[in-house]
C-alpha positions as CSV (number, residue, x, y, z in Angstrom):
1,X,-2.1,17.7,32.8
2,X,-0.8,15.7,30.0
3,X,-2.7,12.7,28.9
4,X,-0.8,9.4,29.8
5,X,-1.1,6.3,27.7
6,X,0.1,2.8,28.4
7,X,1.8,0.8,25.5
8,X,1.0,-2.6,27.4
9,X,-2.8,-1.2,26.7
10,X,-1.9,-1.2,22.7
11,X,-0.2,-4.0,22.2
12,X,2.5,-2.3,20.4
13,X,5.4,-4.1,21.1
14,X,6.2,-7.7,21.0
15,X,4.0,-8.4,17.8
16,X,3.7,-11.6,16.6
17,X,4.6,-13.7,14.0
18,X,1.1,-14.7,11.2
19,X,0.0,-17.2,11.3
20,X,-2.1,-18.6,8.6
21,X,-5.8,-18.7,9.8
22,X,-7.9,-21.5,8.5
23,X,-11.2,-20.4,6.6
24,X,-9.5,-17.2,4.8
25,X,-9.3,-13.2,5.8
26,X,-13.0,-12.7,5.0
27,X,-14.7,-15.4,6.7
28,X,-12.1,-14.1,9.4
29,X,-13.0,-10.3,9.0
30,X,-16.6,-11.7,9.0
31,X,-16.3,-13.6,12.3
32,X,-14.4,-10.5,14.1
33,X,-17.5,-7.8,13.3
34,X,-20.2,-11.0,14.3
35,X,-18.3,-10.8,17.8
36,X,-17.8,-7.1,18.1
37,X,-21.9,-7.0,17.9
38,X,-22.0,-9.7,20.3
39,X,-19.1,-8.4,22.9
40,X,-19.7,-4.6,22.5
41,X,-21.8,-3.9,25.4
42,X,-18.7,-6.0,27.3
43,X,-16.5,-3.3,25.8
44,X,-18.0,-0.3,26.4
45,X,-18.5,-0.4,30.1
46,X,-14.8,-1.3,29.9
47,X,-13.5,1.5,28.0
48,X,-16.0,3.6,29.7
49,X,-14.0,2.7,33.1
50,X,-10.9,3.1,31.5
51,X,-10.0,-0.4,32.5
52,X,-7.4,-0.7,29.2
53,X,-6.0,-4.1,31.0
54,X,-10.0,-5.6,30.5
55,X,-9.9,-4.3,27.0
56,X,-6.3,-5.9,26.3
57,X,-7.6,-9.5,27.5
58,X,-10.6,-9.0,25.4
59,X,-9.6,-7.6,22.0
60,X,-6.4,-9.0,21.5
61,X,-7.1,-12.9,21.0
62,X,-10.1,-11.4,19.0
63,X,-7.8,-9.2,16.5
64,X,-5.3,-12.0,16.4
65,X,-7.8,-14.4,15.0
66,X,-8.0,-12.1,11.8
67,X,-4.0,-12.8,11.6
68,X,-1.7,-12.4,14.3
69,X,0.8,-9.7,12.8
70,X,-1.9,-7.1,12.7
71,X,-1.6,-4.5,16.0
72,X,-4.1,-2.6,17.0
73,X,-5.0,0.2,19.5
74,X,-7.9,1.9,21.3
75,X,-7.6,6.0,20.7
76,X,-9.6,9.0,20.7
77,X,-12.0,9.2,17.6
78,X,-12.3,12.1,15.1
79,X,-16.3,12.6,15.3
80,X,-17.1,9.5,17.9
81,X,-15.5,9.4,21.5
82,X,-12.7,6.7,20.4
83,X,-11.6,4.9,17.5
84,X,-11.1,1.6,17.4
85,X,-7.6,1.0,14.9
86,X,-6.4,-2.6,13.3
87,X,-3.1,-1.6,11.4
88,X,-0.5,-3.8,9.7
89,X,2.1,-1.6,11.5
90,X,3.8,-0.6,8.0
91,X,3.8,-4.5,6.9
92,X,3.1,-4.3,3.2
93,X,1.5,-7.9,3.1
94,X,-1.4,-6.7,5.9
95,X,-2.4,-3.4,4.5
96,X,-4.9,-4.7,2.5
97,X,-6.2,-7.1,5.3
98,X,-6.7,-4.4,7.6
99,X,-7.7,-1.6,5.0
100,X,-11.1,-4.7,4.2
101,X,-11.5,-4.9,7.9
102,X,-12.4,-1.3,8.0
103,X,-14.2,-1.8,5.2
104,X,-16.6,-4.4,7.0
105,X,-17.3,-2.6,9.9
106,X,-20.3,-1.3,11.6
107,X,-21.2,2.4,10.4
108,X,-19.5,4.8,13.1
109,X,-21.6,6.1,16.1
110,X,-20.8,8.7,18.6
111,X,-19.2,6.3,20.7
112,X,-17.0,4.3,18.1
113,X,-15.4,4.5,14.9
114,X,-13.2,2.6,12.5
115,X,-9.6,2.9,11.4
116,X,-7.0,0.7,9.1
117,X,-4.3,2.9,10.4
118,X,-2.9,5.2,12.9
119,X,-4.6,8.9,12.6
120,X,-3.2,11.9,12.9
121,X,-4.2,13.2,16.9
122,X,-4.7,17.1,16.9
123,X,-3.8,17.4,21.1
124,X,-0.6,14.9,19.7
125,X,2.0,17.4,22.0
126,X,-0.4,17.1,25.2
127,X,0.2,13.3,25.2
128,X,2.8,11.6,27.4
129,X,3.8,7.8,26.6
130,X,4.7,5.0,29.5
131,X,7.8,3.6,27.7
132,X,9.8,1.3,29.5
133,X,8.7,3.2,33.2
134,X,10.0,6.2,31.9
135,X,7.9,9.6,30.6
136,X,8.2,10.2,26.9
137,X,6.3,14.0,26.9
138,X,6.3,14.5,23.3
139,X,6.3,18.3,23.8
140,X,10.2,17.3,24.3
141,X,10.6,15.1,21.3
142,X,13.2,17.3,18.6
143,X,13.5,16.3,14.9
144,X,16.3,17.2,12.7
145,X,15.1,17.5,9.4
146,X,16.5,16.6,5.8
147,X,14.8,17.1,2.5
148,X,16.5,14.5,-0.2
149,X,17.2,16.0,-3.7
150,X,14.8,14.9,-6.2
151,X,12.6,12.8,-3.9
152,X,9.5,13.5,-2.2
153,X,10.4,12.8,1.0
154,X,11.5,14.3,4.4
155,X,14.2,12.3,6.7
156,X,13.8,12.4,10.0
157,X,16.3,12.3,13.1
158,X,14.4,12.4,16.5
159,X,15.8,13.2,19.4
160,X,14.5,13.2,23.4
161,X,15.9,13.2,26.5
162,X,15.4,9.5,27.7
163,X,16.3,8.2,24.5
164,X,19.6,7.6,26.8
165,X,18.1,5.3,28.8
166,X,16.3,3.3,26.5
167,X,17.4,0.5,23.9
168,X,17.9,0.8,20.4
169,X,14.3,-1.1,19.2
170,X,12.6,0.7,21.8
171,X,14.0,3.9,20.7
172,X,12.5,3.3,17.4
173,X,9.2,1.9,18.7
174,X,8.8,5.0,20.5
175,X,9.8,7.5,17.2
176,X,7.3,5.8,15.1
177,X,4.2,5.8,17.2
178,X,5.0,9.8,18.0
179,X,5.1,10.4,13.9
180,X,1.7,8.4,13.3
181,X,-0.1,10.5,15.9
182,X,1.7,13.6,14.6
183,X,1.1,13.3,10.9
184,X,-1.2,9.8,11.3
185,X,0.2,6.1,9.8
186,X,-0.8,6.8,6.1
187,X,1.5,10.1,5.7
188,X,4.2,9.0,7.9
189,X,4.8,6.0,5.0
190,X,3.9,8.6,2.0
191,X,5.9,11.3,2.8
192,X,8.7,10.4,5.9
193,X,11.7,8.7,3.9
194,X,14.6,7.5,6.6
195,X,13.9,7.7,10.2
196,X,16.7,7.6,12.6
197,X,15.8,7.4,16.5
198,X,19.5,9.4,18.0
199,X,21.0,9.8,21.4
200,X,22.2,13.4,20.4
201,X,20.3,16.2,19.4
202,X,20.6,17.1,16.1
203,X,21.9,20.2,14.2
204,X,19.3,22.8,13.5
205,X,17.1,20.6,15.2
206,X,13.0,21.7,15.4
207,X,10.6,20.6,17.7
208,X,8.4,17.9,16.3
209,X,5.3,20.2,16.5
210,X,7.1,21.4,13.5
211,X,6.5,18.7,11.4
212,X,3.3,18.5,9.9
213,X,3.6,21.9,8.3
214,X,7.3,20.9,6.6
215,X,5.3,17.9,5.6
216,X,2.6,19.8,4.0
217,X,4.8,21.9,2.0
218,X,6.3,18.8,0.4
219,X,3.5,17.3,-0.2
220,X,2.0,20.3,-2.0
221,X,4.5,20.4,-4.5
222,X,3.4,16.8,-5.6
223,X,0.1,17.3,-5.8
224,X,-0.8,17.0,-9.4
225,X,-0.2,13.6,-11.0
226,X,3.5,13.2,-12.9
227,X,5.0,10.4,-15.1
228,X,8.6,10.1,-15.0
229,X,10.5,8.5,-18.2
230,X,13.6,7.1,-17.2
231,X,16.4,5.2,-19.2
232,X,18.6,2.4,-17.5
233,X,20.0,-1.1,-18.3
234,X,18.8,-4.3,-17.4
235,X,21.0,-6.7,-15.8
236,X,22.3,-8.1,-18.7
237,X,23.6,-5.0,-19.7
238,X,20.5,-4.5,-22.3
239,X,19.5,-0.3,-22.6
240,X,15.7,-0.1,-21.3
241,X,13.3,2.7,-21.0
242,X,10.6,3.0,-18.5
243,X,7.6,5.0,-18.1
244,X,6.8,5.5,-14.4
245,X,3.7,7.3,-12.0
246,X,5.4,9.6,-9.7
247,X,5.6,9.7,-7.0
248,X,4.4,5.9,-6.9
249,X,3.5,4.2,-3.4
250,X,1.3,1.2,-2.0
251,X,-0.4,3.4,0.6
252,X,-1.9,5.4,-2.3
253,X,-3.6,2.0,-3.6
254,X,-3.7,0.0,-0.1
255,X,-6.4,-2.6,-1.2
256,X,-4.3,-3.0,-4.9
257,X,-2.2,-5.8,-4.0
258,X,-2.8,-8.1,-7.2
259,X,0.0,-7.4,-10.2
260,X,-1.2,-7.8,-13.5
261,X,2.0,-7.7,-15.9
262,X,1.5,-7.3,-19.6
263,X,3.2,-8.6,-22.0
264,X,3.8,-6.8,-25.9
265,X,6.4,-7.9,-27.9
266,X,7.0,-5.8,-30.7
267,X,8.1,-5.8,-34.3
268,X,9.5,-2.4,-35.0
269,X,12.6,-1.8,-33.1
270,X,16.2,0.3,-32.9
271,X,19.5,-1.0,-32.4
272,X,19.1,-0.4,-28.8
273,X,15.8,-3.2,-28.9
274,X,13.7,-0.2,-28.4
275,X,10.1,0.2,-30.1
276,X,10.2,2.7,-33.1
277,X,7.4,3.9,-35.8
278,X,4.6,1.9,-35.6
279,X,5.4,-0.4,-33.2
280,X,6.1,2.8,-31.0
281,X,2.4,4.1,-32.1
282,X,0.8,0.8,-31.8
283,X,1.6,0.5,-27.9
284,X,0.5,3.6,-26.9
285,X,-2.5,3.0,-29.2
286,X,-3.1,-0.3,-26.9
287,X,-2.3,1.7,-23.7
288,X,-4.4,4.3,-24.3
289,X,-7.4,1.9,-24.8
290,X,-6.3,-0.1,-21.3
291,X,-6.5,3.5,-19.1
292,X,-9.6,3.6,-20.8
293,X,-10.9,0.2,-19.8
294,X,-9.0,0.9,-16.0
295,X,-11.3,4.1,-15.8
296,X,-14.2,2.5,-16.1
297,X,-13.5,0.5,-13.3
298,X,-14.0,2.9,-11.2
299,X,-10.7,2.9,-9.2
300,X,-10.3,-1.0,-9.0
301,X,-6.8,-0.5,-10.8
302,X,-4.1,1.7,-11.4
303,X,-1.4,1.9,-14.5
304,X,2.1,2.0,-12.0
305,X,4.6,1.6,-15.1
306,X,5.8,0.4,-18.1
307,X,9.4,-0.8,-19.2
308,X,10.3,-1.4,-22.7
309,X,13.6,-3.4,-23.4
310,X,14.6,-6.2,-25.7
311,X,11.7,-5.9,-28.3
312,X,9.3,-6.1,-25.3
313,X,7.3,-4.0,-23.1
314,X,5.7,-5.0,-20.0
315,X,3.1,-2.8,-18.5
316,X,2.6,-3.0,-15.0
317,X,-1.0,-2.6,-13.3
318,X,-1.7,-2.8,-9.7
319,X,-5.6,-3.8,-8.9
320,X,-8.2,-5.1,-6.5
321,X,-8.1,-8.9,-6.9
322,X,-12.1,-8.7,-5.9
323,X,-12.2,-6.7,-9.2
324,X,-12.2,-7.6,-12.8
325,X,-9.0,-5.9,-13.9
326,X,-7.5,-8.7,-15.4
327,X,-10.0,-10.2,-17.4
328,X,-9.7,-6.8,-19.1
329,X,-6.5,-7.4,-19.6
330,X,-7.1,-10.7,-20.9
331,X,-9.5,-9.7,-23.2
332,X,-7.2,-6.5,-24.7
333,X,-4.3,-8.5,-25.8
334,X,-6.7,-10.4,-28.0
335,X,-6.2,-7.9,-30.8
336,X,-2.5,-7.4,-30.5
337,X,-0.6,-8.4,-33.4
338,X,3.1,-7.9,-33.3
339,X,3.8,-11.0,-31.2
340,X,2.7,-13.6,-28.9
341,X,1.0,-11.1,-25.5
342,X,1.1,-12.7,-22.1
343,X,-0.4,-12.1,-18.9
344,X,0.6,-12.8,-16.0
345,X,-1.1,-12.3,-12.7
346,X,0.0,-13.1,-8.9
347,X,-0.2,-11.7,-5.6
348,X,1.9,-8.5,-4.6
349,X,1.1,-6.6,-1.7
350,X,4.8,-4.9,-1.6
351,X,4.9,-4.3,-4.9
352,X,8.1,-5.7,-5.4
353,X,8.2,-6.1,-9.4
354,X,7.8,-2.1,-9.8
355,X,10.2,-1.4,-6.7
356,X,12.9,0.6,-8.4
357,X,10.3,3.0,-9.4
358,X,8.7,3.6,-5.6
359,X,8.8,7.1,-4.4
């Protein structure tokens, strides 16, 4: 018999608004784990009775006290018997949040573990949802399928038979929960581009079990590290030339949400404002030395792009803000010499000042 889940036991729906907690996210992440130790025995005879209305009443208020846009669910664990999961829900400014709330938790047991996203369930086509008093079997849920050119991406149309019946946001709802437990929450936002939730079945339509593997054969054709170099104009009509990781996404760096942008003017330029001889030979000098310094960091950072336009180039790095990549930063432009450097750093979990270059 298919396994029946509840969304009202989730709370996936009706998320709320954040709210800004007083104290900050780690004395909050702190205060969460001091009550898990405190409430756990509480919570295991609960999910031990399957009683997912005593578990709602429970972890709710305690998950909102972290902030109140995170969602979280109770669902069977990989090595323990479930897995306890706080997710930002694919809201770039809580990745982080929850990806350090994982990070503080309790080593796993047999009967509990720790996620900061939805995982991929292997029995996913067993499963039936509760949605809106109807049966959503996903062993009836049909995908058509569309690979973009040039991107590293798969669209996805899904299609099931009650889909009818239900309302457009609920359609949705539904569609997304079904892709994180087929290909889990962190692959659904690397490698699903736009997702479409249809009242009509779709051309050459596949059933979702399908999925995974077209997944996997996209994602194995990206699986070495690229840089694109791309040419463009900037709003004012300027030409500009940009140097860009590819594919490039947040997911891949979910605790990176501090932007450190560097500044180099430079002296030795076309008639396009582009850098030429040893301008040209001096950046990459200075860019070679700042992987250097970003390796040594031990994965604190990462070097997302650089844009060159206007006798300037700004290099773009993405870092822990519990880290010391900017001071390194700081301390490199010290020795540049073709210009006043600059940097600047401020919070970006979306990474918004790279965005054109997001794959």
């Amino acid at each position: 018999m298919a396994r029946v889940w509840k969304y009202s036991a989730m709370r996936l729906f009706g998320r709320k608004e954040a709210e800004e907690e007083p104290g900050g996210p780690d004395e909050a992440i702190a205060g969460f784990w001091t009550w898990w130790q405190d409430t756990r025995p509480r919570l295991d005879s609960l999910v031990a009775a399957g009683e997912a209305e005593g578990l709602e009443e429970w972890l709710a208020p305690a998950v909102a006290a972290i902030d109140a846009g995170l969602v979280w669910e109770v669902a069977p664990g990989r090595n323990a018997a479930h897995a306890l999961v706080v997710t930002a829900a694919g809201d770039a400014e809580l990745r982080s949040l929850a990806h350090r709330w994982a990070g503080a938790a309790p080593p796993a047991d047999l009967l509990w573990e720790f996620h900061p996203s939805r995982q991929a369930n292997p029995q996913a086509m067993d499963l039936t949802l509760d949605v809106g008093g109807l049966e959503f079997a996903l062993d009836k849920l049909t995908l058509g399928l569309r690979m973009p050119r040039n991107q590293p991406r798969v669209d996805v149309a899904a299609y099931h038979p009650i889909f009818e019946d239900l309302d457009e946001d609920i359609r949705m709802e539904a569609t997304l929960l079904a892709l994180d437990w087929l290909l889990g929450e962190d692959d659904v936002a690397r490698w699903v581009g736009e997702i479409t939730a249809v009242t009509f079945q779709p051309i050459d339509a596949v059933a979702a079990a399908h999925l995974p593997a077209v997944v996997a054969d996209v994602a194995a054709g990206h699986s070495e590290e690229e840089w694109l170099l791309l040419e463009g104009q900037t709003a004012g009509g300027a030409p500009l030339v940009a140097t860009a990781r590819y594919p490039l996404r947040p997911v891949d760096h979910p605790l990176f949400d501090q932007h450190i942008a560097i500044t180099l003017p430079y002296a030795h330029r076309d008639e396009n404002g582009l850098p030429v001889g040893d301008s040209l030979a001096a950046l990459r000098d200075f860019e070679e030395r700042l992987a250097a310094r970003l390796l040594k960091l031990r994965g604190d950072a990462v070097l997302a792009a650089h844009v060159s336009t206007e006798g300037h180039r700004v290099i773009h790095v993405y870092a822990d803000p519990t880290g010391d990549a900017a001071i390194h930063a700081k301390e490199l432009i010290v020795g540049w010499e073709e210009g006043e450097p600059r940097v600047d750093v401020s919070a970006d979990p979306g990474w918004t000042a790279v965005s054109p270059f997001l794959s």
